[in-house]
N, C-alpha and C positions, 0 to 999 in steps of 0.2 A: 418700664424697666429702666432700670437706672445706668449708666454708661458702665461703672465698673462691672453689674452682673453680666451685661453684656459681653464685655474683653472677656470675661471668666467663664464664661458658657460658650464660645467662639475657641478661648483657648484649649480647651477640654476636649471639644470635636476632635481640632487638630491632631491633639495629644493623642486619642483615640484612632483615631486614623493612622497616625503615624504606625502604633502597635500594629493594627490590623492589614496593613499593607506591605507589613514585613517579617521577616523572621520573628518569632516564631506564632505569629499570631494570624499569621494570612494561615498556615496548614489545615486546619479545618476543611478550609474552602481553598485548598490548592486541588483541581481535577479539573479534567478537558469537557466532561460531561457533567449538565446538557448544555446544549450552546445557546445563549440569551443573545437575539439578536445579531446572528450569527458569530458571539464571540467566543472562545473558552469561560466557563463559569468564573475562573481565574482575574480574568482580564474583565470582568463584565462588573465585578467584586470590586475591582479599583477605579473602574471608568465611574460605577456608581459613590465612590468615596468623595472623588473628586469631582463629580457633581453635585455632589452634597457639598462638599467646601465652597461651590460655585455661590451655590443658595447661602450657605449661612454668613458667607462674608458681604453679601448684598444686603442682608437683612443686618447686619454689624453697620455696615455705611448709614442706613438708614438711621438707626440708633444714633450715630456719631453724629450724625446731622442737623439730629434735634439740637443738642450738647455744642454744637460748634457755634462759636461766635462771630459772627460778622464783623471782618476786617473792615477799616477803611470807615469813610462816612460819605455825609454828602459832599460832594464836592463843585 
């Protein structure tokens, strides 16, 4: 995968998240029931968004790491 589709499938999530964790895109899944883990479905809905951002910006570094170039030499 190339570094730019990378940034652009990373930025996408985000963007997507953003919607869904806010007006008016959380109300689908704005309700107390059932409790996942004992949380509101609500709250279980953004814990898992922002576990997923957890993951795909790990897997972004990764990607960047290939792409990065080694400062410095030997010295």
């Amino acid at each position: 995968m190339s570094l730019k589709t990378a940034r652009i499938l990373a930025a996408a999530y985000h963007l997507l998240m953003l919607y869904f964790v806010t007006w008016p895109g959380i109300l689908p899944f704005a309700k107390a029931e059932p409790l996942i883990l004992g949380l509101p479905f609500t709250m279980a809905w953004i814990a898992g968004w922002i576990a997923g951002s957890v993951i795909v910006l790990t897997l972004l570094d990764r990607v960047e790491k290939r792409f990065r170039v080694v400062e410095g030499g030997d010295d």
